[in-house]
DRENDO-1510 file (C-alpha; in Angstrom, 1 decimal, always signed):
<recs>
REC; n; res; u; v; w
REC; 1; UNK; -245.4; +1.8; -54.6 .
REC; 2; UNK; -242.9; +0.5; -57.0 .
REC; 3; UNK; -241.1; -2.7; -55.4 .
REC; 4; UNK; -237.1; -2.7; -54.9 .
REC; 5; UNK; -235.0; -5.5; -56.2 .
REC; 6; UNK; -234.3; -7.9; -53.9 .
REC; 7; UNK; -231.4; -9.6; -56.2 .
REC; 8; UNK; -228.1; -8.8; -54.2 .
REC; 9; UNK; -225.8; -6.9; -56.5 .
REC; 10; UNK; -222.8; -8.5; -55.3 .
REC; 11; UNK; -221.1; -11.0; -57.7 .
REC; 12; UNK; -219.7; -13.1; -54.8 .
REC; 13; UNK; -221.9; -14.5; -52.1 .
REC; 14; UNK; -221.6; -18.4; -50.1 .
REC; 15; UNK; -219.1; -20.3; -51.3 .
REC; 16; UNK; -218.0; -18.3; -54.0 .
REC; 17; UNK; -216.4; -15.9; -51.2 .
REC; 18; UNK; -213.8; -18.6; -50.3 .
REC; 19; UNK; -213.2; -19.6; -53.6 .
REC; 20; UNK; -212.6; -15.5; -54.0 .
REC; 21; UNK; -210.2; -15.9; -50.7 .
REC; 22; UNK; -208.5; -19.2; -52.2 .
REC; 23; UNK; -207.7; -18.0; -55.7 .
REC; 24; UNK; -206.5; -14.3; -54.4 .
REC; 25; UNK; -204.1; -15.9; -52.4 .
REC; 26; UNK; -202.7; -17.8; -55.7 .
REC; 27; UNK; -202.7; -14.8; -57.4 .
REC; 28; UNK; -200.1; -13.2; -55.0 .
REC; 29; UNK; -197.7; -16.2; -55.2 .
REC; 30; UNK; -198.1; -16.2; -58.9 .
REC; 31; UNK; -197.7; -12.5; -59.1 .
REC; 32; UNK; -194.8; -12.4; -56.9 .
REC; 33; UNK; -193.0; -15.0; -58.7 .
REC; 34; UNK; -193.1; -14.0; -61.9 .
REC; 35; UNK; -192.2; -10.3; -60.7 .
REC; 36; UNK; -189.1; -11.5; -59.1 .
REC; 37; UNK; -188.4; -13.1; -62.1 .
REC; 38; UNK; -189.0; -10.3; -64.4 .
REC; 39; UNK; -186.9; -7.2; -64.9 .
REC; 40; UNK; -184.0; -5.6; -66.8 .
REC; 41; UNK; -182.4; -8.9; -67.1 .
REC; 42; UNK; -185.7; -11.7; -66.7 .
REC; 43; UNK; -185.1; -14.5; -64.5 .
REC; 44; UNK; -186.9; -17.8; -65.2 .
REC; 45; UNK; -189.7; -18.5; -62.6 .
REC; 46; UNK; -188.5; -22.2; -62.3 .
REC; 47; UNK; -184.8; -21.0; -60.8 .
REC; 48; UNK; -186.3; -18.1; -59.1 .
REC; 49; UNK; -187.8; -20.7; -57.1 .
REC; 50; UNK; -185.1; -22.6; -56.7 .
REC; 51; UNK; -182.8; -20.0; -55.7 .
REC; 52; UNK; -185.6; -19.3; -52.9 .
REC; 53; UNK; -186.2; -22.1; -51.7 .
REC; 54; UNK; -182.1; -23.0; -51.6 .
REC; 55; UNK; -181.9; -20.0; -49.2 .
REC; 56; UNK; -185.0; -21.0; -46.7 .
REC; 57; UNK; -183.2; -24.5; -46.8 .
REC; 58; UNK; -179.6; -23.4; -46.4 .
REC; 59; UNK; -178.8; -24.7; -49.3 .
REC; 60; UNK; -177.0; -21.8; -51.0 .
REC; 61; UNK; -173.9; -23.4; -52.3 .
REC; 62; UNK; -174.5; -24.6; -55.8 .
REC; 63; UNK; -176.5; -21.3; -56.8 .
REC; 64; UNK; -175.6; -18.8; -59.8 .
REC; 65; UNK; -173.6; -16.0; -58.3 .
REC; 66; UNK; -175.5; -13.4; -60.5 .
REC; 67; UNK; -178.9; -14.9; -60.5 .
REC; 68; UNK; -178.9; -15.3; -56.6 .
REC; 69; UNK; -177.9; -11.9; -56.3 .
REC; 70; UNK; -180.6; -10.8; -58.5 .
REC; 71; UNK; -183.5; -12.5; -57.1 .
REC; 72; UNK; -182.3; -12.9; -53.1 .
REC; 73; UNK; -180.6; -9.7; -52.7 .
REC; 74; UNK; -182.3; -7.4; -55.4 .
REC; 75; UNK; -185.9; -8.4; -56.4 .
REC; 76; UNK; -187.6; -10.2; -53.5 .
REC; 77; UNK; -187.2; -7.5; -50.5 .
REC; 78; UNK; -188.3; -5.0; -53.1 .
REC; 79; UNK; -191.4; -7.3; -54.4 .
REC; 80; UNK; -192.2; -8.3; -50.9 .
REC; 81; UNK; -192.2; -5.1; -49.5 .
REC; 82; UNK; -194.5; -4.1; -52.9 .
REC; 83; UNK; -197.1; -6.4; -51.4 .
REC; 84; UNK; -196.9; -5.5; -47.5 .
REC; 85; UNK; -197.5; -1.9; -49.1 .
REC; 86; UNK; -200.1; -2.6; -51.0 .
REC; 87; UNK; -202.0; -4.7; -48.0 .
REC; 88; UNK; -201.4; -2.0; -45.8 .
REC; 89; UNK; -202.7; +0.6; -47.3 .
REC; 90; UNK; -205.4; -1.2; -48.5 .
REC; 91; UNK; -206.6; -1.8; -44.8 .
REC; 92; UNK; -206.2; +1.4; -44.1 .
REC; 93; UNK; -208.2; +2.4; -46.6 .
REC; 94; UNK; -211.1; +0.2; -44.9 .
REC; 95; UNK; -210.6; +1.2; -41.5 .
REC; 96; UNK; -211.1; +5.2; -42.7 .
REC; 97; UNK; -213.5; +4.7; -44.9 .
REC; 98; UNK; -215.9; +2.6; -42.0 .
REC; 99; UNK; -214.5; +5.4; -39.3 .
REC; 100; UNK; -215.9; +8.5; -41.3 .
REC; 101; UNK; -218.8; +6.4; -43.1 .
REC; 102; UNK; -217.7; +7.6; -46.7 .
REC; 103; UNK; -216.7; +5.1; -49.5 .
REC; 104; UNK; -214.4; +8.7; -51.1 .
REC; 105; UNK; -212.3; +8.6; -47.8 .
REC; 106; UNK; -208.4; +7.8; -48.2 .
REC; 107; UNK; -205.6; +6.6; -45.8 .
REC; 108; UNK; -204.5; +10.0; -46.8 .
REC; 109; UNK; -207.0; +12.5; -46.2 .
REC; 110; UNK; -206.0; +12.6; -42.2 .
REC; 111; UNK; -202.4; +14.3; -43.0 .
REC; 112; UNK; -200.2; +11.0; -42.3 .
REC; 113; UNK; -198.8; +10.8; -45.1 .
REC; 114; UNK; -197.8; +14.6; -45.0 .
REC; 115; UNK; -196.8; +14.7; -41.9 .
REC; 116; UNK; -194.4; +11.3; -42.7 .
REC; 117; UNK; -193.0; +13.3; -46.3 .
REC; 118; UNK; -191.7; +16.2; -44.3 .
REC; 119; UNK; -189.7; +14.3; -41.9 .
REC; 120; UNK; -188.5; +12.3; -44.8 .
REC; 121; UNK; -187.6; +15.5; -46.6 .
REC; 122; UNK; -185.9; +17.1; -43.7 .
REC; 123; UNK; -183.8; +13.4; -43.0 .
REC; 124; UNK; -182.8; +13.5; -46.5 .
REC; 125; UNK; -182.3; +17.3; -47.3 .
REC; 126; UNK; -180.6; +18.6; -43.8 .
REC; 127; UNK; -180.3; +16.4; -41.8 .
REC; 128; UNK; -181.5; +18.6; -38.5 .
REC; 129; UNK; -180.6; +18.0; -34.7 .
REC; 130; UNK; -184.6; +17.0; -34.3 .
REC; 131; UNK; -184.2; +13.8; -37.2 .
REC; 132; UNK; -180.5; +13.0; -36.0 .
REC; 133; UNK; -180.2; +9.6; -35.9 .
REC; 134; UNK; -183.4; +8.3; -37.2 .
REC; 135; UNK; -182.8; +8.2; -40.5 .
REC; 136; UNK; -185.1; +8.5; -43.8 .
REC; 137; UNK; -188.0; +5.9; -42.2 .
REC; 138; UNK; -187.7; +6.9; -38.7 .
REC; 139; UNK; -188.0; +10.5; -39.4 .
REC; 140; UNK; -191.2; +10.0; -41.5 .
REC; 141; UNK; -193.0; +7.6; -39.0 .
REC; 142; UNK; -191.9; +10.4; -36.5 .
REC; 143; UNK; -193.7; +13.1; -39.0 .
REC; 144; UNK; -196.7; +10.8; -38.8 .
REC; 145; UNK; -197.1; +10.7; -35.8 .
REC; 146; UNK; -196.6; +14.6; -35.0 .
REC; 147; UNK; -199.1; +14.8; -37.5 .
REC; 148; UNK; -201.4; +12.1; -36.4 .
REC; 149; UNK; -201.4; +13.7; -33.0 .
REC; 150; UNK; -202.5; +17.3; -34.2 .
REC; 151; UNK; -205.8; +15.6; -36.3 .
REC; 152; UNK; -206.6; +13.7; -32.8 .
REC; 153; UNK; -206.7; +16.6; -31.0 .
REC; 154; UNK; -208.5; +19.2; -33.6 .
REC; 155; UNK; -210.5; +16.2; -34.1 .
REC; 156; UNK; -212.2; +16.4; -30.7 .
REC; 157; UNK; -215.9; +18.3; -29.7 .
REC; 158; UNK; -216.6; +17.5; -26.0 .
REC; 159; UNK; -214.9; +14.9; -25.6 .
REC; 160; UNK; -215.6; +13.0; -28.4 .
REC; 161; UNK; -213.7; +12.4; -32.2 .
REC; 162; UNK; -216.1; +13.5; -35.0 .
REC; 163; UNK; -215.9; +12.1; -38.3 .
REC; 164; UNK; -216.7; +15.6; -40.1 .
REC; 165; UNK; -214.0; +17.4; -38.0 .
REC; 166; UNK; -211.2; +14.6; -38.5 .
REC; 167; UNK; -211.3; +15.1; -42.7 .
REC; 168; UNK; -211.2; +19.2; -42.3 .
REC; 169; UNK; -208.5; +19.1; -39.7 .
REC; 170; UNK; -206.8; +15.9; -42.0 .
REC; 171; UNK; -207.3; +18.4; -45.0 .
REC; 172; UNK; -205.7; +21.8; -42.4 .
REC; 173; UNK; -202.8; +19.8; -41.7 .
REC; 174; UNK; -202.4; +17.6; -44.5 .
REC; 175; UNK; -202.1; +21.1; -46.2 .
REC; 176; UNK; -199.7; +22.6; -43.8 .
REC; 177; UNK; -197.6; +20.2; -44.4 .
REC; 178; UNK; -197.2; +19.7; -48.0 .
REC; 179; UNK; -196.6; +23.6; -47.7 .
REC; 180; UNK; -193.3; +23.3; -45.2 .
REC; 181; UNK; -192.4; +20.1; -47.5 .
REC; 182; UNK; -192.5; +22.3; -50.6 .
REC; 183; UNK; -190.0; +24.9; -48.6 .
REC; 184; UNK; -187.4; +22.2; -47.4 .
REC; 185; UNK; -187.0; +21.1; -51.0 .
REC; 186; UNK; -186.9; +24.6; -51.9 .
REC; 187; UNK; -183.6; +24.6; -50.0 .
REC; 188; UNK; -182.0; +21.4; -51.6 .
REC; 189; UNK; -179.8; +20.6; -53.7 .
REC; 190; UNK; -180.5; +19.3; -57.5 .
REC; 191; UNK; -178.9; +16.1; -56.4 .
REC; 192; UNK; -181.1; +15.6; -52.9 .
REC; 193; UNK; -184.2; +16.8; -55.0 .
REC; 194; UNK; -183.9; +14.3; -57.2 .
REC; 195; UNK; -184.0; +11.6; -54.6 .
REC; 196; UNK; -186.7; +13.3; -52.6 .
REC; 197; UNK; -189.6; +13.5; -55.6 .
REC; 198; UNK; -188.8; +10.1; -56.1 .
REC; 199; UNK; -189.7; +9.2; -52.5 .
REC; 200; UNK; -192.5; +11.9; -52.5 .
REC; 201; UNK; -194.1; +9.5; -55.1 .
REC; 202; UNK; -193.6; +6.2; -53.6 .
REC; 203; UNK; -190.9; +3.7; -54.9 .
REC; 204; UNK; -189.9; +0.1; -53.0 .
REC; 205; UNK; -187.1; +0.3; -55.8 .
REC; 206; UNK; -184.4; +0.7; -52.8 .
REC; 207; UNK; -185.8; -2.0; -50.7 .
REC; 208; UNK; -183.8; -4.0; -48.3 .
REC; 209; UNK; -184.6; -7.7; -46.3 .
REC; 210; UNK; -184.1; -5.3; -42.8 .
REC; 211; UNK; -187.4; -2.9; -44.0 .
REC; 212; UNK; -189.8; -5.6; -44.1 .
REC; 213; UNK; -189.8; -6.5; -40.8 .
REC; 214; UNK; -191.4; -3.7; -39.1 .
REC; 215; UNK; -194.0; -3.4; -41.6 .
REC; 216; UNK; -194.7; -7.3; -41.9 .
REC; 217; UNK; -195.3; -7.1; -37.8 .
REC; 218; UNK; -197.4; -3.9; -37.9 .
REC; 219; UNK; -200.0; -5.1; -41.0 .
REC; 220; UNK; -200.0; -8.8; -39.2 .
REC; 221; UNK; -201.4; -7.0; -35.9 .
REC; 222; UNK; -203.1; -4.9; -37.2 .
REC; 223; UNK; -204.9; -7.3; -39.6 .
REC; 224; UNK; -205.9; -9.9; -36.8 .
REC; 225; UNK; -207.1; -6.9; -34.8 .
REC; 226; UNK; -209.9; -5.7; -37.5 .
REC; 227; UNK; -210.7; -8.8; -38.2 .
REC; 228; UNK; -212.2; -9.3; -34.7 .
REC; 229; UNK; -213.9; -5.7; -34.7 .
REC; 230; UNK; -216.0; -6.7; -38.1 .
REC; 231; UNK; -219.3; -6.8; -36.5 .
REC; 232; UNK; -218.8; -3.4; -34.6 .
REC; 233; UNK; -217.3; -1.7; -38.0 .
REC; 234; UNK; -221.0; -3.1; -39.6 .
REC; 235; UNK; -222.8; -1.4; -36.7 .
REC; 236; UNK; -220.9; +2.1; -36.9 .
REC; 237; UNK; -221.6; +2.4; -41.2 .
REC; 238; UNK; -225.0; +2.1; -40.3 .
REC; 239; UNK; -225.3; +5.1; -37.8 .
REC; 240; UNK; -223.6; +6.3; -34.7 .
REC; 241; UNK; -227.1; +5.7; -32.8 .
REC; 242; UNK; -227.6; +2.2; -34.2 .
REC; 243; UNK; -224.2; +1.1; -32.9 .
REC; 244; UNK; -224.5; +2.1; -29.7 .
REC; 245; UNK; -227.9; +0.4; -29.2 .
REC; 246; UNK; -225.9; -2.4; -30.5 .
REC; 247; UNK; -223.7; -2.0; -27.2 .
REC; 248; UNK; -220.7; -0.6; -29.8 .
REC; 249; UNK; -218.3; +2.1; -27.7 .
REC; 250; UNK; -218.8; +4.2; -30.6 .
REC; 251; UNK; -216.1; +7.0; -29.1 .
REC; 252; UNK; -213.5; +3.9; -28.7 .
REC; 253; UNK; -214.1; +2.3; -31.6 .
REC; 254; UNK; -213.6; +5.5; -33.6 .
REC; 255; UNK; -210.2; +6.1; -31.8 .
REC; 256; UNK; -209.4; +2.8; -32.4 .
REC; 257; UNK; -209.9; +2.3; -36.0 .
REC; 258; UNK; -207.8; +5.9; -36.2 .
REC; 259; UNK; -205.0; +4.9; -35.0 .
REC; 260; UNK; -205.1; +1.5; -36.6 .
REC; 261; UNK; -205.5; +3.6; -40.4 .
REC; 262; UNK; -202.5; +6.1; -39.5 .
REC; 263; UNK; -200.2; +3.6; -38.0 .
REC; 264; UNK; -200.7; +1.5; -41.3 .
REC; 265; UNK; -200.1; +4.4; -43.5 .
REC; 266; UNK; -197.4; +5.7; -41.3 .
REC; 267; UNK; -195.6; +2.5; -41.4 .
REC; 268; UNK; -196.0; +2.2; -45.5 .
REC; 269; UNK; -195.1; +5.4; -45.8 .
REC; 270; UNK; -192.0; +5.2; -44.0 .
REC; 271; UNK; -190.9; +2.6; -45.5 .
REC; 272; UNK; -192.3; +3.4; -49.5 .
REC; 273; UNK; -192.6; +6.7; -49.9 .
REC; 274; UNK; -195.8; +8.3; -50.5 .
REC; 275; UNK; -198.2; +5.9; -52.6 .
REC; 276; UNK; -201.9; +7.5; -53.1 .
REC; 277; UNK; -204.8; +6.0; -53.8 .
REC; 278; UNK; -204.9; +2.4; -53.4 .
REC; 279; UNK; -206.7; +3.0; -49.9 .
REC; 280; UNK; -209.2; +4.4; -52.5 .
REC; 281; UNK; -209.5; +2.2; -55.2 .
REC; 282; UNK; -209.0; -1.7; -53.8 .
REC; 283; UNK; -211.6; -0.9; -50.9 .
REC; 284; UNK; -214.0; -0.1; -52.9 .
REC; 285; UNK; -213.7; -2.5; -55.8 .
REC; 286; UNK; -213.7; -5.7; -53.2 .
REC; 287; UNK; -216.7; -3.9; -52.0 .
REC; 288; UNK; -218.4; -4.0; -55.2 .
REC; 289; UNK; -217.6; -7.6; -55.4 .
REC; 290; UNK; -218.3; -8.8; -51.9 .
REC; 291; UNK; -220.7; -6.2; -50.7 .
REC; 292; UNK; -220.5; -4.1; -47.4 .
REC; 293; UNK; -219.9; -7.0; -44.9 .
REC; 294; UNK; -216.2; -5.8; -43.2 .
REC; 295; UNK; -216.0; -9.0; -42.3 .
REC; 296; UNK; -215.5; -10.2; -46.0 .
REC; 297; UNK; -214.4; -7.0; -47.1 .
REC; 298; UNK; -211.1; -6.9; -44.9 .
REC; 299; UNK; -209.2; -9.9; -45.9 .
REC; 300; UNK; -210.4; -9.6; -49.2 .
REC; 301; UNK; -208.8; -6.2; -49.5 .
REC; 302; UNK; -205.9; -7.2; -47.6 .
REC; 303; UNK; -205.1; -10.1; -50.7 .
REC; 304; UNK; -206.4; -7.7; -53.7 .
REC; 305; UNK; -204.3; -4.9; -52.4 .
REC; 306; UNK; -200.9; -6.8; -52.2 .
REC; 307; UNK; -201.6; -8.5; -55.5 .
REC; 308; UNK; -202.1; -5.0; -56.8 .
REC; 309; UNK; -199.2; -3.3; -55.8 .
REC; 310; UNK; -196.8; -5.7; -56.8 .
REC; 311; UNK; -198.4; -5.9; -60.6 .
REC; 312; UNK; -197.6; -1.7; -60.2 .
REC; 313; UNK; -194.6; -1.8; -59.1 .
REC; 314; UNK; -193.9; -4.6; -62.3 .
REC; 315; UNK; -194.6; -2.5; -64.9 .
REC; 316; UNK; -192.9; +0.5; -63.4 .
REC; 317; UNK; -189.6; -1.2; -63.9 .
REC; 318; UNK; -190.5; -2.4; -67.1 .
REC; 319; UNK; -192.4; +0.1; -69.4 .
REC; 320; UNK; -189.6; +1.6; -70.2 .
REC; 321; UNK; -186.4; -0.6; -69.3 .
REC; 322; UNK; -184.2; -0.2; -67.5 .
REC; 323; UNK; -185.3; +3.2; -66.7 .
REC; 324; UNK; -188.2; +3.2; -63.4 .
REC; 325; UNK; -190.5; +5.4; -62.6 .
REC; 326; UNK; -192.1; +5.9; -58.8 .
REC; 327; UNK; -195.2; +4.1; -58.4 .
REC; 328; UNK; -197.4; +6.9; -57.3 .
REC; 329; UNK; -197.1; +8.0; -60.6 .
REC; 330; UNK; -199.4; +5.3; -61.6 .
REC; 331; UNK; -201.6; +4.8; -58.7 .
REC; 332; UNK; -202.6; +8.3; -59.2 .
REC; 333; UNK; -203.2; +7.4; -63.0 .
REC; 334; UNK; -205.5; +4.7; -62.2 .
REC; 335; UNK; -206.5; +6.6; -58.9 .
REC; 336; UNK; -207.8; +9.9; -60.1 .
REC; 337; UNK; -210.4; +8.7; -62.9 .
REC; 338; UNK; -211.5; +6.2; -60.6 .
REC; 339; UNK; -212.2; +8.8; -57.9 .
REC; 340; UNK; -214.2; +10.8; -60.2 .
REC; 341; UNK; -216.1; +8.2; -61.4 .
REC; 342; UNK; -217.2; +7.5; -57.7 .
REC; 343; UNK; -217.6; +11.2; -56.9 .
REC; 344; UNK; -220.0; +11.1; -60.1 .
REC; 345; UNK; -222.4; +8.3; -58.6 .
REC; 346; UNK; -221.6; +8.6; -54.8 .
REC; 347; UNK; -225.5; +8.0; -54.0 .
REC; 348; UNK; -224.6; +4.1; -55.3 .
REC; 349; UNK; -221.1; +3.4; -53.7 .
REC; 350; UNK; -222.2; +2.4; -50.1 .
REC; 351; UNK; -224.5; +0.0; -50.2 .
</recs>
């Protein structure tokens, strides 16, 4: 019998996994710097932080008008919220890959982010008695949820969620929804079209100080959550059967770790617009890197996503200045090829 290789395929194990940790955490205050500082009209890093660091101290007196403006008011909500995105959906991306055992899964396959573009839509395009009063990120978390709720129940044989029945009723009413988002705009004018692709395909290029909140608290919980349930998301990719002899509450955790994926993406989405795939790609890639352990895998992926995002959203505002372009655009770009390339060699992505 031919022996296996016992060499871990991994490239960081021990103490290299903190040293990961450590420098991905750099990465994101580097990256967020110089992305604040970068734009239409560039910013040097050296008074970006100083005009930061003048408004967590109070000290906004002696600032340039223009550059404080820029940077405060401009630039850092929109970076910031780039990141919160990006480590949100990454999570997400964790949680529904260990829920339905499939490294191919995505924070959108279970119709959330459907569900959120159609409230969105109808908020933005007519305004009707049922989004009255929510606005644009309160009528999509709404549509997420409606949506949410439909998958949980479909979801359900005897009492109990099954993985292979949440992605087709994800895919049923993913589907449906896209359909009735596709009338609504039908119905719109050039002018609220515009404005509705470009939240269809994710931007943070409107973001404000008062939208980070909600998503900042949701990812934080959410995040220290997981990151207790590590061992019991180990047990459940290895088999319903082996979790339970475990003493894993394999029906709870499953419930659990779907509402925790939809209320990330429903949050994001919100908030962002609808950004695919990086629930796809950084997941995966940290797992390559780490290997399976959720334990590592989580606030790696947490780190790698925000770090990711925000270099995304960069050079959308600066490929082709001053013009932008919605990030989903290029998440999708990076996304797609990478998802074939997994659905080529599926056999060697979960292991």
């Amino acid at each position: 019998m031919q022996r296996t290789a016992t060499r871990s395929p991994h490239a960081v194990s021990g103490p290299g996994y903190v040293v990961l940790l450590a420098g991905l955490a750099v990465a994101l205050v580097l990256s967020i710097a110089f992305a604040i500082g970068t734009g239409t009209v560039d910013v040097p890093v050296g008074r970006v932080a100083g005009i930061i660091w003048g408004h967590l101290a109070g000290e906004t007196a002696g600032l340039d008008p223009l550059s404080n403006q820029i940077v405060w008011d401009f630039r850092t909500p929109r970076v910031l919220l780039a990141a919160l995105a990006g480590g949100g959906l990454s999570l997400a991306g964790v949680c529904l890959q260990a829920l339905v055992r499939n490294p191919l899964a995505d924070p959108y396959l279970f119709g959330v982010s459907a569900g959120a573009s159609l409230g969105a839509v109808i908020a933005m395009t007519t305004g009707g008695v049922l989004v009255a009063g929510l606005g644009v990120a309160g009528a999509a978390f709404a549509g997420s949820s409606v949506s949410l709720a439909i998958v949980f129940v479909m979801a359900q044989r005897g009492g109990r969620l099954l993985g292979s029945s949440l992605v087709l009723a994800g895919v049923a009413v993913a589907s449906l929804g896209n359909a009735a988002t596709s009338y609504v705009q039908l119905q719109a004018s050039p002018t609220e079209l515009r404005r509705v692709m470009f939240w269809i395909l994710g931007s943070v290029s409107g973001a404000t100080w008062d939208q980070l909140g909600v998503p900042a608290l949701a990812i934080a919980l959410t995040a220290a959550w997981l990151l207790t349930q590590g061992r019991s998301m180990n047990a459940l990719s290895v088999g319903d059967d082996t979790a339970a002899g475990l003493g894993v509450n394999v029906h709870q955790l499953r419930i659990l770790l779907l509402v925790a994926s939809s209320l990330l993406t429903a949050t994001v989405v919100s908030v962002a617009g609808g950004i695919g795939f990086v629930g796809l790609i950084v997941p995966h890639a940290v797992r390559l890197v780490v290997g399976p352990d959720q334990r590592k895998v989580l606030p790696v992926s947490l780190l790698a996503g925000a770090v990711f995002l925000v270099l995304v959203d960069l050079v959308t505002r600066t490929i082709d200045k001053p013009n932008e372009m919605p990030i989903g655009i290029f998440t999708a770009a990076l996304g797609a090829p990478f998802f074939l390339m997994l659905l080529r060699n599926r056999k060697k992505v979960w292991r």
